[in-house]
C-alpha angles and dihedrals in degrees: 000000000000118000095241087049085052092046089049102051094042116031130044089198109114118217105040098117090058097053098043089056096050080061091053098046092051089051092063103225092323098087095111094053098037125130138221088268092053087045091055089041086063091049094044087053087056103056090052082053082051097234120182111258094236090061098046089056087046085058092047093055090047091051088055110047075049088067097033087071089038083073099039099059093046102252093116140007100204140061124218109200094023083132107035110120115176126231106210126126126243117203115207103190119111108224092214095183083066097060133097124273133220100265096052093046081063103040091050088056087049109036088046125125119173110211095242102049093206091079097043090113091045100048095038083046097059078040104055081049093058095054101035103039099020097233131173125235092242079058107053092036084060087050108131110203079241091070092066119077110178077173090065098018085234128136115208100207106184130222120283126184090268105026130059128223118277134175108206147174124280109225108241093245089051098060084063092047092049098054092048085060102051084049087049090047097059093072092058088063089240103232094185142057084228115125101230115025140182118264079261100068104253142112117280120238119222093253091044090059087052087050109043092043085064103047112138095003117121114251082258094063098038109147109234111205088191087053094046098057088040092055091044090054088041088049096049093051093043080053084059089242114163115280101220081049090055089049088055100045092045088041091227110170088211131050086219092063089059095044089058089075096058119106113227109219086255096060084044088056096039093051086045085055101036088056097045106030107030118186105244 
């Protein structure tokens, strides 16, 4: 049995095959006879790359499912990280004094240039998505050419596993865009129904979209696709816009996780001293 067979057949969870395999890859060809020290080894590598806890723990459970079918297909008896249960904190809380405003939302659309100009329309489109409707990468990447209507100016995004179903507007400047970018798509011979592909034709993967927008750009002016929904929702509620129609719009399954985003007058007054009076 092949591992995405595996993968299809047992977990739900999307993007698996792509982070076990950025395990295996780190483990340079001895993935499948590593031990709990080289395990730990991995973890201890992502967090010097500071990656979010969550992630991390995202990456453990990954690792482990790898070596779950490693078992059920014979190649080993053992497993070498079953137990291990990380520590780190995660820390639920949005800052939302360190998110984007308004005015830098629009000047990083604007101002944006993917390296291979080819895919310009392509990248400033997932973009514009990301700004406009707040989506998240998993999202976009599910996109079917079907879910977006120019007729109606509508988007279909479909249910994740966070996140529920939502039909919503198409900005007036992104109906242009958009149809730059089908015109753009035809010269990579499309070989899936899937709404942004690779210049290969395929569909692209979540952590290819967070790649290939920042292509080029320093580590300073790297573009955060995570950052960017959080600041539209902030920015909504901060606009006194309904709770219940920011839920929608966000698809949070949840109104606390909508809530999450408002600034209580505190953190207002703490941001406003924090930017005019910093602490040397």
């Amino acid at each position: 049995m092949k591992l995405e067979q595996y993968l299809e057949e047992n977990y739900k969870t999307k993007g698996l095959k792509s982070i076990i395999k950025r395990y295996t890859d780190y483990q340079n060809g001895k993935a499948e006879t590593a031990q709990l020290q080289e395990v730990l080894q991995y973890i201890e590598y992502l967090r010097k790359q500071n990656v979010h806890p969550k992630t991390i723990r995202n990456h453990l459970f990954a690792v482990k499912i790898y070596y779950s079918y490693l078992q059920h297909i014979g190649t080993r008896t053992d497993h070498p990280c079953i137990k291990l249960t990380l520590k780190d904190k995660v820390n639920r809380a949005i800052a939302t004094e360190k998110l984007y405003t308004k005015d830098e939302l629009d000047e990083l659309l604007a101002n944006y240039q993917a390296k291979d100009k080819r895919l310009q329309n392509r990248n400033k489109t997932m973009i514009s998505l990301m700004i406009n409707q707040a989506l998240q990468v998993q999202e976009i990447s599910s996109l079917k050419l079907t879910d977006v209507d120019l007729e109606t100016a509508q988007i279909n995004i479909t249910k994740t596993s966070k996140t529920n179903a939502r039909t919503l507007p198409l900005k007036a400047n992104q109906i242009v865009l958009i149809q730059r970018y089908l015109e753009e798509r035809k010269q990579f011979t499309p070989k899936t129904t899937h709404f942004i592909i690779n210049k290969y034709g395929n569909d692209l993967k979540p952590h290819g979209i967070c790649r290939l927008i920042n292509e080029g750009r320093t580590k300073e002016n790297r573009i955060h696709p995570l950052k960017i929904r959080q600041s539209v929702i902030a920015l909504l509620l901060k606009s006194g816009n309904n709770l219940r129609l920011v839920q929608t719009f966000s698809g949070h399954k949840s109104s606390s996780s909508t809530e999450a985003y408002k600034q209580t007058d505190l953190e207002q007054l703490q941001a406003s001293v924090n930017k005019y009076h910093p602490i040397k």
